[in-house]
N, C-alpha and C positions, 0 to 999 in steps of 0.2 A: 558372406560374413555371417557369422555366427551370430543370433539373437543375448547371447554371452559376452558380448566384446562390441566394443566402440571404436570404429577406424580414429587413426589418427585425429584427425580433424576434428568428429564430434568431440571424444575425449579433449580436448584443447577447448573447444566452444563448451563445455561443462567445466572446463576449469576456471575459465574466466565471467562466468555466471557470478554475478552479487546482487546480494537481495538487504534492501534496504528498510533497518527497524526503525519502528514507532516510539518514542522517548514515554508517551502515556502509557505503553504496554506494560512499562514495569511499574508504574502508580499502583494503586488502590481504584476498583471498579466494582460494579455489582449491577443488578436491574432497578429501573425506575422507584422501586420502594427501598433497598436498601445498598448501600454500599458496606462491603464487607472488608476487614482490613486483617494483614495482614505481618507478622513481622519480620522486620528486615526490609519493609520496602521502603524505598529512594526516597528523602525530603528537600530536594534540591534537582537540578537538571543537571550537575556536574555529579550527586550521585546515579541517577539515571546511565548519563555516558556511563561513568564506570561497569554499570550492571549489560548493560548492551554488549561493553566489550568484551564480556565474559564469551558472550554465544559467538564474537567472531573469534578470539580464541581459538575455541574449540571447531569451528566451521571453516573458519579461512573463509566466509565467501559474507559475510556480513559487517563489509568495512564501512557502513554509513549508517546515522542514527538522525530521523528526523527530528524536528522540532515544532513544539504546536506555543502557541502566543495566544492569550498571556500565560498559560501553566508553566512555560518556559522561561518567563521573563528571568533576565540578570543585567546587574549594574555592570558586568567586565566582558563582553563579550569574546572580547581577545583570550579572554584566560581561557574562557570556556572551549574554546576553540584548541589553545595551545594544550588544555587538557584531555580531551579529546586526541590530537597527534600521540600526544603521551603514551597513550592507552591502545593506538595501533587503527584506529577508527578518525572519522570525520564528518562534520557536520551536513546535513543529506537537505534536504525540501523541507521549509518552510510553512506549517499549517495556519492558518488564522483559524478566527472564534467568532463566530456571528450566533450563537446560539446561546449564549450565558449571560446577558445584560434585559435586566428590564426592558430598556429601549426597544427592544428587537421581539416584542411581541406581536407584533400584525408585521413581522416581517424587518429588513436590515437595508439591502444594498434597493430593495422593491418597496421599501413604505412608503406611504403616501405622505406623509411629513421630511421636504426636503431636510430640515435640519438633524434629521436621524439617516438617512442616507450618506450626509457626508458624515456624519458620524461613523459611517461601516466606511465609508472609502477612504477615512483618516487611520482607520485603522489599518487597512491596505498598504498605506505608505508606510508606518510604523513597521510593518511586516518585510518591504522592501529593505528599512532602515537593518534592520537585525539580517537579511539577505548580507548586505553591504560589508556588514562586522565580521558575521563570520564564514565568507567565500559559496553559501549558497548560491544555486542557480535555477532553484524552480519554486515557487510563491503557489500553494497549492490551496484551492477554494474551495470549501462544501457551501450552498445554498443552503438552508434550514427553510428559507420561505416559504410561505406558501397561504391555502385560504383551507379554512375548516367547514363553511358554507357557502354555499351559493349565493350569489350576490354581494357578499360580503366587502370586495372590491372590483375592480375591472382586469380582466384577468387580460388586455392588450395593454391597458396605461402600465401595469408591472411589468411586462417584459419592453416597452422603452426606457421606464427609468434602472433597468438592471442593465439594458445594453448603455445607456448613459452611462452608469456608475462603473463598469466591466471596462468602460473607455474610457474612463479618466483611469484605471488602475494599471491599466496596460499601457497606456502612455508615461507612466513613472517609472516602466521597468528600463534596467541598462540592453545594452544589444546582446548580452549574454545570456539575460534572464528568459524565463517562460513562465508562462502563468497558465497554471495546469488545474481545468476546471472538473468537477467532480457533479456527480447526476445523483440522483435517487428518488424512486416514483413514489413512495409515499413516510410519511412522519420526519420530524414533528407534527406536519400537516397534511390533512387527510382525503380533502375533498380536490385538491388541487396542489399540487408543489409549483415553484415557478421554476425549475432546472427538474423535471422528471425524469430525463430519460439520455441516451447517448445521441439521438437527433437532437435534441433541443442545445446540449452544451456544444454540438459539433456547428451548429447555425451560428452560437454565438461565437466560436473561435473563427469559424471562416468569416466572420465578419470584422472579426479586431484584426488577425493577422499571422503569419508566421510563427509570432512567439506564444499563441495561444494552441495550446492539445488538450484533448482529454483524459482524463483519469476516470480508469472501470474501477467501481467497487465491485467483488464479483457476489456483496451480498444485497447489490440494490437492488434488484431485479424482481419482478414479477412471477411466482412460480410459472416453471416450467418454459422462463425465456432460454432461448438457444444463446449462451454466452459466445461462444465459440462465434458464430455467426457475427459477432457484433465487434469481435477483437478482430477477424476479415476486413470488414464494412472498413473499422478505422486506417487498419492498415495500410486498406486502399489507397483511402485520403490523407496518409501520412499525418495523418493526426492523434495517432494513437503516443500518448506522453506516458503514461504510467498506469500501474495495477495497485491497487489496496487488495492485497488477499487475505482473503476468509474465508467461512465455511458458516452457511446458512440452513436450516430445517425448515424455516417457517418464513422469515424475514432477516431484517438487519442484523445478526445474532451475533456477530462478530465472536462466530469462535474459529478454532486454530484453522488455517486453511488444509483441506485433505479431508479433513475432520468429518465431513458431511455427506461428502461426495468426490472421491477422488477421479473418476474416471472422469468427473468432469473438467478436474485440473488438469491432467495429462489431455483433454480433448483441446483446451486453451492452451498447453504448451504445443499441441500438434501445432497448431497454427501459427504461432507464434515461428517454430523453426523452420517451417516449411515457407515463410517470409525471409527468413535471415533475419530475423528481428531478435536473436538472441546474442548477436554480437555487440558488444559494449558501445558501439559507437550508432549502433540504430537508432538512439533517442529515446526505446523504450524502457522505462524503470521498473523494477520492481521492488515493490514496498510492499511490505505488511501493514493491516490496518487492523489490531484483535483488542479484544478486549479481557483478559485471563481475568474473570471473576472468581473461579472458586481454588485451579489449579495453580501452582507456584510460576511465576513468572519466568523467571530465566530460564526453566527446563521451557516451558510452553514455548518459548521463541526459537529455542534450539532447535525442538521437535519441530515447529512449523518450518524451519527452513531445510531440513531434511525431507519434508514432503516435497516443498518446490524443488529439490535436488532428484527427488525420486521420479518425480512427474518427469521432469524433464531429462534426465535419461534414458526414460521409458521409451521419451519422444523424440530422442535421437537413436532410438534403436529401429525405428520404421522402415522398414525394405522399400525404400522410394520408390525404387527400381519398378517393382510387383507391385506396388500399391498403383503408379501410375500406370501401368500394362493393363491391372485388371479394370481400373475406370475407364481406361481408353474402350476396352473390347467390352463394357458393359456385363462384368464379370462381378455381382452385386458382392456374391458372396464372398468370393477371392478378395474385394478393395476393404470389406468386413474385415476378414480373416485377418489382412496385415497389420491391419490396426489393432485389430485383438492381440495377436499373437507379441508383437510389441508389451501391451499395456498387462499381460498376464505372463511380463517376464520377471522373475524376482533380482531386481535390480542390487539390493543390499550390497552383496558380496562384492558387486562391480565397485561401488562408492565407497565399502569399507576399503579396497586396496587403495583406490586412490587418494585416499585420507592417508593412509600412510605411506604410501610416495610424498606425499607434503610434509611426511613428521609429523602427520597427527595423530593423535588414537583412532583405531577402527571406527569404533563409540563414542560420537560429541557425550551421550547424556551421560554414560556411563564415567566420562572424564570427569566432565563435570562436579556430577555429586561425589566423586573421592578427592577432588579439590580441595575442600574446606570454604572452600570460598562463603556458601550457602548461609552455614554456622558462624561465619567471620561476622556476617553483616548483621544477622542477628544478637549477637552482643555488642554490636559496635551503633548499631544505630538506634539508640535509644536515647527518646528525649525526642523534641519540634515537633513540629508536622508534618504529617506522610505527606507526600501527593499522591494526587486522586480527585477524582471529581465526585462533588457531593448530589445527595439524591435522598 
């Protein structure tokens, strides 16, 4: 087979790849001193869906739009939902917020004051409740916890009152749900996080049950950890639920995934297909988790999922065959080579046809901005409040 051409098979398992967007991505964001705004963006969750549905539009493979609580909240769940269908998308994973209330300063589902602990797992339920409304089935958790110094608390008494509070959350879900828990080794807190890493959320799922997986960020991590290595590990343990993609320089930087490092997303799609974990029914999600501070949103999510389309055809272009031949006979640079020769193939051309096998343009971004769409919403939304989160 030609490093040009995707047997049957892959082409079909690329076709039915969908990458699931983040309803904040199209707010208004900036860094810790300022938030920058911009116009045209969404003052509501049902503009939001709208703007999401733009990039499946044009992608075909972005049929689901998450939701994060409370930036999300709405009085009509059902509408939002039925508006949603309208638009050719559906409602995706469930975020909560344990990081925007006073209460939640020495911490949330871990503080030492039980009466602010069921305050985070009251929210949990709430979280559930909005699951319930609008056909969700993954209740997805970030920790913010953590200690800023030494001593500051007991760093065993927090991880029983978070497997307590992880255990009343998880005994609220239906038999359909999952509770997909999210890691990251450091900030808000510095000296200690109480979910640091993909061991510590994987202890806690194998200890709730079945409907507990992990969610990688691929921007928590520690310079120079092997991601790759750790989407393995999960795989193994069939605990692996979902991806936030992004693209990190330094830390949590949440820009466009590819953005930073792409060979490292194609090294995580290696793995990923070389499991079978890219067919729809393996349990693995992928989601986007970005934060478009300065560039225009709707293009930024296009382009991001055009990278996960790239990566991963790269990563069905792998000569198995050769790749496994030359790890067997300990052939360093031949097992090298296939994976090179894959990931420095220019996949473009392949994706544009297949875009237009679907009826779509070659070009998501190029469609896009001759839409009008872009221009529509900036004369049209003017007036209320963006969303966005403030800083």
């Amino acid at each position: 087979m030609s490093h040009a051409e995707l047997s049957a098979d892959a082409r079909q398992a690329l076709l039915a790849q969908t990458i699931e967007l983040p309803s904040w991505a199209f707010g208004n964001s900036g860094t810790r001193f300022k938030v920058f705004a911009q116009e045209g963006v969404p003052r509501d969750p049902f503009e939001k869906i709208a703007d999401a549905a733009q990039v499946n539009r044009y992608t075909a493979t972005a049929p689901r739009v998450s939701l994060h609580i409370p930036w999300d909240l709405t009085d009509d769940y059902a509408a939002l939902s039925a508006h949603a269908k309208d638009l050719g998308v559906e409602i995706g994973a469930i975020n909560s917020n344990l990081f925007q209330d006073d209460d939640y300063m020495l911490g949330s589902l871990t503080h030492p004051d039980p009466i602010v602990r069921k305050k985070a797992v009251d929210h949990h339920l709430q979280c559930v409740d909005v699951m319930r409304a609008t056909g969700s089935t993954d209740l997805k958790l970030w920790l913010p916890d953590g200690l800023n110094y030494p001593g500051q608390d007991n760093l065993r008494a927090r991880q029983d009152r978070l497997a307590e509070g992880l255990a009343e959350i998880y005994a609220a879900l239906d038999p359909e749900h999952r509770l997909v828990i999210e890691y990251k080794f450091f900030e808000p807190a510095f000296y200690s996080m109480d979910i640091p890493d993909w061991g510590t959320a994987l202890l806690h799922c194998l200890a709730l049950g079945p409907q507990a997986v992990v969610v990688l960020d691929t921007g928590h991590h520690a310079p120079g950890t092997n991601i790759e290595f750790i989407v393995a590990q999960l795989l193994r343990q069939g605990r692996l639920g979902a991806f936030d993609f992004n693209s990190r320089f330094y830390a949590d930087d949440d820009l466009m995934v590819g953005a930073a490092d792409p060979f490292q997303l194609f090294r995580i799609m290696h793995e990923i297909v070389s499991a079978g974990a890219l067919a729809p029914d393996s349990g693995v999600s992928f989601m986007l988790d970005q934060c478009h501070n300065i560039e225009p949103k709707i293009p930024a999510q296009i382009r991001s999922v055009m990278n996960v389309q790239e990566a991963t055809a790269k990563a069905l272009l792998v000569d198995t065959a050769a790749l496994d031949a030359a790890q067997q006979s300990g052939d360093v640079l031949g097992a090298n080579g296939a994976l090179m020769d894959a990931y420095n193939t220019d996949v473009r051309p392949l994706l544009a046809g297949l875009r237009e096998e679907q009826g779509l343009h070659p070009d998501p971004l190029a469609a896009y901005a001759a839409s009008g769409y872009a221009e529509k919403i900036v004369a049209e939304r003017v007036g209320g409040a963006q969303a966005g989160w403030g800083a």
